[in-house]
N, C-alpha and C positions, 0 to 999 in steps of 0.2 A: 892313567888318565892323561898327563901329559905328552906321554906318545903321540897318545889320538891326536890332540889337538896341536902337537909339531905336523902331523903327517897333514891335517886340515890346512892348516896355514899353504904347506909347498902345492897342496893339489891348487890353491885357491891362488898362490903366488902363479904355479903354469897357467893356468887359466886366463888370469889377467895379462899375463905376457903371451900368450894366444890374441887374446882381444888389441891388444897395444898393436901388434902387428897385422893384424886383418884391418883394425881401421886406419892404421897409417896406410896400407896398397891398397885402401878401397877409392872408388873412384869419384868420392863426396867432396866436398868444396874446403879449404886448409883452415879456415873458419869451424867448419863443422867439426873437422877432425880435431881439430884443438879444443873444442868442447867437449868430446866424448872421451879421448882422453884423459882430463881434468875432471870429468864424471870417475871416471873407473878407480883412478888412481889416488882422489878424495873419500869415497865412497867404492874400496873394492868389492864389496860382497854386492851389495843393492847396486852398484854401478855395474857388474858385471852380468845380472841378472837383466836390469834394464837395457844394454848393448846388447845381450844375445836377444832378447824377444823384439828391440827396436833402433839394434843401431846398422851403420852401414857395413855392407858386405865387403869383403876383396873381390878386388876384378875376376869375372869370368873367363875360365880358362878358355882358350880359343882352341878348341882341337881341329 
């Protein structure tokens, strides 16, 4: 059981360090992004859930 919940932790650690860096190169206001993540990283689980459904994206790649 404690496997499980090491292996939950690291998937839920990359995930937040996914979000950390998509909204630092997204192209929202240094206000905004200092809020979201101070959401994420107070509140990783519900903070990360609430970024993916409503927070700002990274720049659009220009192909």
């Amino acid at each position: 059981m404690v496997e499980i919940a090491g292996l939950g932790s690291l998937i839920l650690m990359a995930l937040n360090i996914w979000a950390f860096i998509s909204i630092v190169t997204s192209g929202a206001t240094t206000g905004s992004k200092v809020l979201w993540c101070l959401l994420v990283l107070i509140l990783p689980l519900i903070g990360f859930i609430i970024w993916f459904v409503a927070g700002p994206r990274g720049r659009p790649s220009t192909a």
